[in-house]
N, C-alpha and C positions, 0 to 999 in steps of 0.2 A: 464571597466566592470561596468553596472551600480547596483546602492549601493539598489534599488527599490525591489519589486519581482514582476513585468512586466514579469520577462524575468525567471520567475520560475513554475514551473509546479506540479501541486497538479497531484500526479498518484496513481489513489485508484483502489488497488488489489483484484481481485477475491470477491466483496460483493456481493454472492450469496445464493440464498437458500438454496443450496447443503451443507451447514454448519449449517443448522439448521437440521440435520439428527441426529438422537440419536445415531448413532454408533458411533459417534466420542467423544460420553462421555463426560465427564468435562473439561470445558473452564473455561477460566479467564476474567478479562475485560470485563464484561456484558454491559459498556458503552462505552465500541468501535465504535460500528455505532454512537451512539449519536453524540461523537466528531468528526467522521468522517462528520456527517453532519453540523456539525457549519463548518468544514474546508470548504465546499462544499458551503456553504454560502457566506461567506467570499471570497471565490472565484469568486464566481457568479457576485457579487454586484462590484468586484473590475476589472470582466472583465480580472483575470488571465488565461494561461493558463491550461485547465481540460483533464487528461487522464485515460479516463477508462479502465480498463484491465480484462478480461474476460477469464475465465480457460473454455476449451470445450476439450471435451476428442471422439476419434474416437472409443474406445469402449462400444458398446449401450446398456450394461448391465452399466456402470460408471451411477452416480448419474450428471455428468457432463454432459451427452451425450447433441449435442444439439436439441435431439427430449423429451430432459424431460425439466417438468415446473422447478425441483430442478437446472437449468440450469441458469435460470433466474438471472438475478443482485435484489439483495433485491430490497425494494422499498424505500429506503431514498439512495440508491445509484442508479438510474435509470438516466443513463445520458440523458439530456436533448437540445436543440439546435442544438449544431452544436458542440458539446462536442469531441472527436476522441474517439475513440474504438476500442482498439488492441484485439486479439484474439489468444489465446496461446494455445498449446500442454502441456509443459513444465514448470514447478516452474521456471525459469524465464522469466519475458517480455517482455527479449531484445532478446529473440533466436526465430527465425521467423516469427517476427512482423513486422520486420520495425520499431520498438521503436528507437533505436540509430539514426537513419536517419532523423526520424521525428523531433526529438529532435533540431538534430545539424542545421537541413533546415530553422529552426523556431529559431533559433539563443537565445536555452534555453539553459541557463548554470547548471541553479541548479532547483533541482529536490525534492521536499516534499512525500515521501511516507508514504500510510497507507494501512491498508485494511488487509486480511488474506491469512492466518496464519503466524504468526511472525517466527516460527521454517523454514517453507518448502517457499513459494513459496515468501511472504516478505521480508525472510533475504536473497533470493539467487537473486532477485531482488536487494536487497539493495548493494550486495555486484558486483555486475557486474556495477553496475551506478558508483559507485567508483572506480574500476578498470578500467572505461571506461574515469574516469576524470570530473565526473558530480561531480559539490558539493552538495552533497547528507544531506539530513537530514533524519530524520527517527522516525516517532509521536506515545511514546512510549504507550501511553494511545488510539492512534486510532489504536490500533491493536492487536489482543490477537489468544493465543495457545489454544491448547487443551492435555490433561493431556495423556500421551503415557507409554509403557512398552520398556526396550532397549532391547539389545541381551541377556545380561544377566537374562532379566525378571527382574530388577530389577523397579521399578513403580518412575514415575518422573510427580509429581502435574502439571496441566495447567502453574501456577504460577513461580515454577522452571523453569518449560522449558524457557517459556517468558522473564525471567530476564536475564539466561545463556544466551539466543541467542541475546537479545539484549546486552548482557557485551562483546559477542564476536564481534558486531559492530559497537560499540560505540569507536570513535579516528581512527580506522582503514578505516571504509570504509563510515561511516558518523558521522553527531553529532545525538547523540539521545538528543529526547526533547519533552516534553509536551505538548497539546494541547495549555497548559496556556502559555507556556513558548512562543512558538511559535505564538502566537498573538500578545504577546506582545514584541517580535523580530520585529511583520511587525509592532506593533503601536511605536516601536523606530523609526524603519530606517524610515517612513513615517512621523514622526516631522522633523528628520534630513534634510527630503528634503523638506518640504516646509517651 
């Protein structure tokens, strides 16, 4: 296996404008796309692996739908080149994509996620790429919640939510890690090899 990240793939979830809608209230991580775009950089420049994954919803009242501009990939996440771009139903974006296959065809082992929402469509992504055998990472600063009520009506801050979900996939189904941290993962293993 090699020790590089060639053979790793930056997959940035759902950065669309449909999250900038005010119904969804209080988020956390207001420098989520920032670091998502340095990752996207960094990627760019090193010629890894980029998959984009796009939430499109078949009912046309959804803020999703694909005849609304809210549909659209923000614009620091706007894939570029020759980039891939999956298209999902579903919180995750391994279930009628072709993700899994693409993955294994391209003989990618390990997998960098970021992008939104860390509760819903992030962590059920995060947690299938692990059960499917991907060494999964998970970038805990490119990715942020939004503040939700449970069954009991009891109110759970952006910030809560965010930590819980990443504490529940953290060792289990990836490593979580920081933008910082994670640079400076690829600026080890990249001394080691040359």
């Amino acid at each position: 296996m090699r020790k590089d990240f060639s053979n790793t793939a930056l997959i940035v979830i759902d950065v669309q404008r449909a999250f900038e809608d005010e119904k969804w209230g209080t988020r956390n991580n207001l420098n989520a796309e920032e670091n998502i775009q340095i990752l996207l950089e960094i990627w760019r420049e090193k010629e890894y692996p980029i998959i984009h994954v796009q939430h499109l919803s078949d009912n046309d009242q959804s803020i999703f739908h694909p005849s609304k501009q809210s549909s659209d990939f923000k614009g620091i996440a706007v894939p570029v080149k020759n980039e891939t771009i999956f298209r999902k139903k579903v919180n995750s974006a391994f279930i009628g994509t072709g993700l899994e296959d693409h993955l294994k065809e391209n003989k990618i082992v390990k997998v960098v996620i970021v992008g939104l929402t860390t509760p819903h469509c992030v962590s059920t992504t995060t947690r299938m790429s692990g059960n499917l055998g991907f060494e999964t990472y998970l970038v805990s600063d490119a990715t942020a919640a939004f503040a939700i009520k449970g069954a009991d009506n009891t109110y759970y801050s952006a910030e809560q939510i965010h930590n819980v979900s990443l504490a529940t996939l953290d060792g289990e189904f990836a490593k979580v890690l920081t933008t910082e941290e994670l640079i400076r993962k690829l600026t080890l293993t990249e001394a080691i090899q040359s």
